[in-house]
C-alpha positions in Angstrom: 0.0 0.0 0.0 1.2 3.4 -1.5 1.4 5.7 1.6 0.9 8.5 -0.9 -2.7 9.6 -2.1 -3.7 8.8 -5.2 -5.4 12.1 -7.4 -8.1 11.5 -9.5 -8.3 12.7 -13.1 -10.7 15.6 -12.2 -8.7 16.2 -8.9 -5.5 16.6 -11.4 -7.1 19.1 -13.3 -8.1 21.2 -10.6 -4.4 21.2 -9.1 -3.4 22.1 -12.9 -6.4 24.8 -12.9 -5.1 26.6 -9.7 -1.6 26.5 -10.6 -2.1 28.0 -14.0 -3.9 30.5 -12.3 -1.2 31.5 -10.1 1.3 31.5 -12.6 -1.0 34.4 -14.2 -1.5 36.3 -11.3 2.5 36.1 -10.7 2.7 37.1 -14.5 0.4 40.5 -13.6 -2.4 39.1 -15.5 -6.1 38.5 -14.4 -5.2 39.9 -10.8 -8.9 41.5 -10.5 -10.6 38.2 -12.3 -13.7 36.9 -9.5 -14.2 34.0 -11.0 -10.4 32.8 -11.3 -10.4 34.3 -7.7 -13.3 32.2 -6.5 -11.6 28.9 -8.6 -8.4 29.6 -6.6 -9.8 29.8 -3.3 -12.0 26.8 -3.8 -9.3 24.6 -4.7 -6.6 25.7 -3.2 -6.0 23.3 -0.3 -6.3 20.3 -3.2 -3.3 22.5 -4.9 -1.4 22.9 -1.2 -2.0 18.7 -0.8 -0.9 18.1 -4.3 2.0 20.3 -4.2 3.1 19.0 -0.3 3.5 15.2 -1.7 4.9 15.9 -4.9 7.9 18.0 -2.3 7.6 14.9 0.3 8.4 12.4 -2.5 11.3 14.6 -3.7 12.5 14.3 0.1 12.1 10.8 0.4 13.9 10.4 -2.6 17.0 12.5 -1.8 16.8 10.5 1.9 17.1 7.3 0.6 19.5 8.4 -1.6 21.8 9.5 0.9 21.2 6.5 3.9 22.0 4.5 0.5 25.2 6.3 -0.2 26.3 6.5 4.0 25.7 2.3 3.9 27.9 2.2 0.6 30.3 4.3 2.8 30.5 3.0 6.0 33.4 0.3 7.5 32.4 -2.1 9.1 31.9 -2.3 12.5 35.0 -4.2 13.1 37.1 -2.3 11.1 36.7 1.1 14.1 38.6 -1.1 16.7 42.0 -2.3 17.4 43.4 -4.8 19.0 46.9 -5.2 20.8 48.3 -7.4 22.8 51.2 -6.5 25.1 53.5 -9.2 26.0 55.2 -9.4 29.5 57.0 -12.9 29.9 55.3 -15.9 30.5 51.8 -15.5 31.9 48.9 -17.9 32.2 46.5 -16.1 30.5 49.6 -15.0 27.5 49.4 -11.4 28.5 47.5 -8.4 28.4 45.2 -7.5 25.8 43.6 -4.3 24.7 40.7 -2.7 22.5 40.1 0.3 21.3 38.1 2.4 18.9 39.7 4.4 16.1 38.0 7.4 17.5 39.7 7.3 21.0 43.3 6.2 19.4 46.1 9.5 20.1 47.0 9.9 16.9 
């Protein structure tokens, strides 16, 4: 299941409606116009909803895109630590050992 709305044809046409209209009104043209005025407010929050998930989908997008490109990135979780092992004679246990993370290491 799509967790984005589907638009009708008619709803589609009404988005396309309003948005000619304010490309007019940006233009200069038809500021005055009641009718294109009463159009525009009627479907206007069809317009915001349309406009909203067509920007949400772009940012979905662009998110996946990048978690895809931090996995490609990222080492392994193995790869941050290191391991030594200091050796002090004979010792039942064959020494001490250490770990660290890369992050903590003096470098």
């Amino acid at each position: 299941m799509s967790r984005y709305r589907k638009f009708t044809a008619v709803e589609s046409l009404k988005v396309l409606a309003v948005e000619l209209i304010r490309r007019l009104w940006d233009s200069g043209r038809y500021r005055k116009n009641k009718i294109l005025r009463r159009i525009h407010d009627n479907w206007f929050e069809l317009w915001v909803a349309f406009k909203t998930q067509v920007t949400m989908r772009d940012v979905d997008r662009q998110t996946a895109e990048l978690v895809h490109k931090w996995e490609a990135e990222r080492p392994s979780a193995i790869d941050n630590y290191v391991y030594s092992q200091v050796m002090k004679g004979e010792t039942p246990l064959g020494g001490e050992m250490r770990i660290t993370h890369r992050s903590v290491q003096d470098k």
